[in-house]
N, C-alpha and C positions, 0 to 999 in steps of 0.2 A: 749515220754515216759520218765519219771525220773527213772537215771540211777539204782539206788536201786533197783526198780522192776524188771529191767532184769538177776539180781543176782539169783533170785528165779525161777525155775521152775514152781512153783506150783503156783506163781499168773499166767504164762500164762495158765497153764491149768486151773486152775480156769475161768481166762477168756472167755477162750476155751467150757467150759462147762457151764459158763451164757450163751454162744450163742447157746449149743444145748438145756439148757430149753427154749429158747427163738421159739426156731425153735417147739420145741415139745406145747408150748402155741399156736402160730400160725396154726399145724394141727390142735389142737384140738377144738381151740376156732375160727379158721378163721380173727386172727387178723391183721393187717398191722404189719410192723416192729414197729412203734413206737406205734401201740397199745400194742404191745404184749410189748415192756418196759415197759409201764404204769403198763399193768395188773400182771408181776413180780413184780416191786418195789412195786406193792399193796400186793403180797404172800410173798415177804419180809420182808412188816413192814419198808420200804424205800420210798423214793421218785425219780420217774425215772430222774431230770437231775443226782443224785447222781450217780444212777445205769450207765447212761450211760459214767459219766466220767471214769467207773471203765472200762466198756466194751473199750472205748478208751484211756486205757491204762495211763490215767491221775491218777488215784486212784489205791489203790491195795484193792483187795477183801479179806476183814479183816475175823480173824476168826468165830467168831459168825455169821454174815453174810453169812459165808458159809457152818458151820455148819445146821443155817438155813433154807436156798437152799437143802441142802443134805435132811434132816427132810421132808419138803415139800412137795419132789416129791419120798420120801419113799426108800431114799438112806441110807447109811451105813452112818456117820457122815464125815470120813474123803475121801467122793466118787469125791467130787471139788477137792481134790488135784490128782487127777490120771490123765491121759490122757484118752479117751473115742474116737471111730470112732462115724464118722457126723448119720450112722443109729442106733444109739442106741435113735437119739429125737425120731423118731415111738415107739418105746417100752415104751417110756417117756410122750408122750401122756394122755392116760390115767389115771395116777398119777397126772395130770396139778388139783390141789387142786381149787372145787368150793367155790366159795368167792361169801358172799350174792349180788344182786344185787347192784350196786354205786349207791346212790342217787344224783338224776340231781338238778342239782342247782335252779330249779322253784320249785322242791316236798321236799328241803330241808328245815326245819325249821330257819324262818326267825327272827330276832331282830322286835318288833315292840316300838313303841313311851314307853318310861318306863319303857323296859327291857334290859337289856344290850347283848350287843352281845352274851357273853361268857352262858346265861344260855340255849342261843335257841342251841352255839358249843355239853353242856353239852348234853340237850336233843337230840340230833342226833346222840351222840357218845353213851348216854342209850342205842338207838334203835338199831345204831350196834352189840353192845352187845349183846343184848336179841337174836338176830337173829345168833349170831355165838352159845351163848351157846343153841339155838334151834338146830343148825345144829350139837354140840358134844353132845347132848341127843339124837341126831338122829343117829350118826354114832354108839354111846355107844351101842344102840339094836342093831346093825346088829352084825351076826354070826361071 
């Protein structure tokens, strides 16, 4: 761990609290340990080897990042800096934000002979879209 990080309390709890959203993704979703990184660094807006060098202590969990995490899972903004007991991931569960289904790499839009990679990337990240902003015109109606 680089010395500067152990100066700050609040990157270890921070730390501390990626592993209880971590633990509250795996109630809810039944994922392994390195599913359940994947499927944060995907409710992050990161990529898990990023997320896991943070979790070992190699990175610090910057602030946006954990403002982020806090937003999420329907936290106060500054709820990563506190310390948290290991059962508050049960109560955390349910907040675990549904993210549209990942597309598999066989149902993803492929480059063909004449198109360049980046239009089939474009097209994919369209369909993304369309489906998040389906999911916040769906959340908008609820009570």
């Amino acid at each position: 761990m680089a010395p500067e990080l152990e100066k700050h309390p609040r990157y270890a709890n921070r730390r501390a609290n990626l592993q209880l959203l971590l633990q509250a993704i795996a109630i809810r979703q039944r994922h392994s340990k390195r599913g359940a990184q994947a499927r944060l660094a995907e409710i992050l807006g990161t990529n898990q080897p990023h997320l896991s060098s943070i979790l070992n202590g190699k990175r610090e969990l910057g602030d946006d990042l954990a403002a982020r995490a806090a937003q999420a899972f329907r936290r106060p903004r500054d709820w990563m800096d506190d310390a948290h007991s290991a059962s508050i991931a049960a109560e955390l569960a349910p907040h675990v934000p549904v993210l549209p289904p990942r597309a598999h790499r066989s149902t993803a839009p492929r480059s063909t002979v004449g198109e360049p990679a980046e239009a089939a990337r474009v097209a994919m990240l369209e369909q993304r879209l369309e489906a998040l902003e389906a999911l916040v015109r769906s959340i908008a109606r609820k009570p």
